[in-house]
N, C-alpha and C positions, 0 to 999 in steps of 0.2 A: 293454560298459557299465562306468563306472564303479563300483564299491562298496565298502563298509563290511561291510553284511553281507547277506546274503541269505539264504531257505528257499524251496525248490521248492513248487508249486503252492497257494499263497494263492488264496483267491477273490478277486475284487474286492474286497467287501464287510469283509471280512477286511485288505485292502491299506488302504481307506480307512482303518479304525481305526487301521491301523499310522501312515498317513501325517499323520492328525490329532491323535495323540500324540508324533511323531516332532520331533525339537530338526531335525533336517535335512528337506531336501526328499527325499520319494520321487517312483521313477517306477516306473509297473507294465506287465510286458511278458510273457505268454503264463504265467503265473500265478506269474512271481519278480520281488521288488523289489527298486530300485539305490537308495542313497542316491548323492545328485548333491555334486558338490561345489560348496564356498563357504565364507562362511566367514573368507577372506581379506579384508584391509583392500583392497587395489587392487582383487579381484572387486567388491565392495562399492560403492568409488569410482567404480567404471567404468559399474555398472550407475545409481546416481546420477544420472549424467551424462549418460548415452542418456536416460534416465527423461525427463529434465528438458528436454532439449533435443528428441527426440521431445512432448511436454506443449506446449513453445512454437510449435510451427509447426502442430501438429495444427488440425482444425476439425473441428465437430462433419460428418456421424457418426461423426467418428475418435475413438477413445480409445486409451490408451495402459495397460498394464497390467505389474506386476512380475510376479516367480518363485511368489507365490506362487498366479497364475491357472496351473489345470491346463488339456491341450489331450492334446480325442482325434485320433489318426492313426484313421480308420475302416482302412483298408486292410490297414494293419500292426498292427492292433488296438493299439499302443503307447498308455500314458498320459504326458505328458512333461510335464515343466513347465520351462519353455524361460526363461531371465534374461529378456525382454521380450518381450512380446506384444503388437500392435494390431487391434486388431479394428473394423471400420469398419459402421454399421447397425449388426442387431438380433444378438445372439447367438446363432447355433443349438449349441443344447446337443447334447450325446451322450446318444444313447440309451441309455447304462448310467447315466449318472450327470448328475440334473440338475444338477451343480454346476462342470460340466465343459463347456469348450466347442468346436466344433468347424471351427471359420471364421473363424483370422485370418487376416489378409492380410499381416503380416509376424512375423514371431519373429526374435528375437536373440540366439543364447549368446555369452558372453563366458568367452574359455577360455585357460586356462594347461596348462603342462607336464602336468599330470595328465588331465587329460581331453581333450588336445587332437585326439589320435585318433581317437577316439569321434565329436566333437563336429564333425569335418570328415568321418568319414567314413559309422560306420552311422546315426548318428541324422538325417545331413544327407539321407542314402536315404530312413529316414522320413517329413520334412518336405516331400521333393517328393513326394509321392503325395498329400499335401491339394492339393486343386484351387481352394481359397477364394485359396492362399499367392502371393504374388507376389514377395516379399522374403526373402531370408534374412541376414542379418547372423552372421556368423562374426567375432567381435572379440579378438584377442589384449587381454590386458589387461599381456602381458611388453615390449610394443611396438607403437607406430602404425602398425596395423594389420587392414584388413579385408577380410573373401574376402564379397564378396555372390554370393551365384549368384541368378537371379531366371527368372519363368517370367512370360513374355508373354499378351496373351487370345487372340494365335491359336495358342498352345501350345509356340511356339519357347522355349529355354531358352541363356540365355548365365552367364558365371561371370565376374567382374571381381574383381580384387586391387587394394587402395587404400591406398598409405602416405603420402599425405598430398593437401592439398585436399580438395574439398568432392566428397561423392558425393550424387548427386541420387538420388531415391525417386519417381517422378513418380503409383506408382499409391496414394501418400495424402500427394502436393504438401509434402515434406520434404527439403529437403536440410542432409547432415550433414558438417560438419568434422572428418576422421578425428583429427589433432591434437589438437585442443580434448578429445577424449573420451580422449584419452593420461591412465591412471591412475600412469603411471610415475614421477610427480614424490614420490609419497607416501614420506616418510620414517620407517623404522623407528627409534624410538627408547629400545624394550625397552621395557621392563615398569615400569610405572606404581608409585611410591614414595609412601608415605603422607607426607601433610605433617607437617614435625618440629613440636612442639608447645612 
């Protein structure tokens, strides 16, 4: 996992206060927290983007939700908070935490050179052990680029890689332009100069 900074066995409860004072996103896993990254302008942009394009095709009971809805892994007891989440119906909460939920049907991180490891490999083990999950979105935000692995309802699981055209989402009727969600256009222009007077 990624982090900033961590200490061994936090409670929950304890994590929570870390995570509601915290300028970053935490995530809590077997009693240590990660601050996640972000942060970044093209993170930022990227996530924007999905939001917003996910938001337009959505129908109700779909909703569409940012990083900063938490989601429990019952199995792996992880608490994550994933760049995008949809959750379709009623929200079943986690039973540690009514604020947390436990049934979305798709999550999406959007990930660069520093967490991309993580984010493809342990935390992706995570995500298939929810059985609500049908979708996963892996979205480079360095280039047009996405790894969806997805789980079927008669439990088959396939993994498809997408750099460009439209990938279909059929289990919440969305299909998305890998392109169009490219944050790569965004131009650094350094540091903001007070107007001369």
């Amino acid at each position: 996992m990624s982090t900033s900074a961590r200490r061994l066995h936090y409670g929950y409860t304890e994590y929570l206060a870390r995570e509601s004072a915290s300028p970053a996103r935490l995530e809590y896993w077997h009693g240590e927290t990660y601050a996640m990254a972000g942060g970044i302008p093209d993170h930022a942009a990227l996530a924007a983007a999905l939001i917003g394009a996910l938001h337009a095709q959505l129908r109700a009971p779909c909703r569409v939700f940012g990083s900063d809805l938490r989601v429990y892994i019952a199995a792996t007891e992880l608490t994550a908070c994933p760049d995008v989440s949809v959750v379709c119906g009623p929200s079943a909460r986690s039973s540690i935490d009514a604020l947390t939920v436990a049934n979305p049907i798709v999550v999406a991180e959007l990930t660069g050179a520093s967490a991309e490891h993580y984010d493809r490999g342990e935390k992706l083990c995570h995500y298939l052990t929810l059985t609500s999950l049908r979708d996963i979105l892996v979205v480079s935000y360095r280039e047009p680029c996405a790894t969806v692995p997805r789980r079927f309802d008669d439990g088959h699981r396939s993994s498809n890689e997408v750099r460009e055209g439209t990938e279909s989402h059929p289990s919440i009727g969305v299909s998305l332009d890998v392109r169009a969600l490219d944050a790569g256009g965004l131009e650094d222009t350094g540091p903001m100069r007070a107007p001369s007077s």
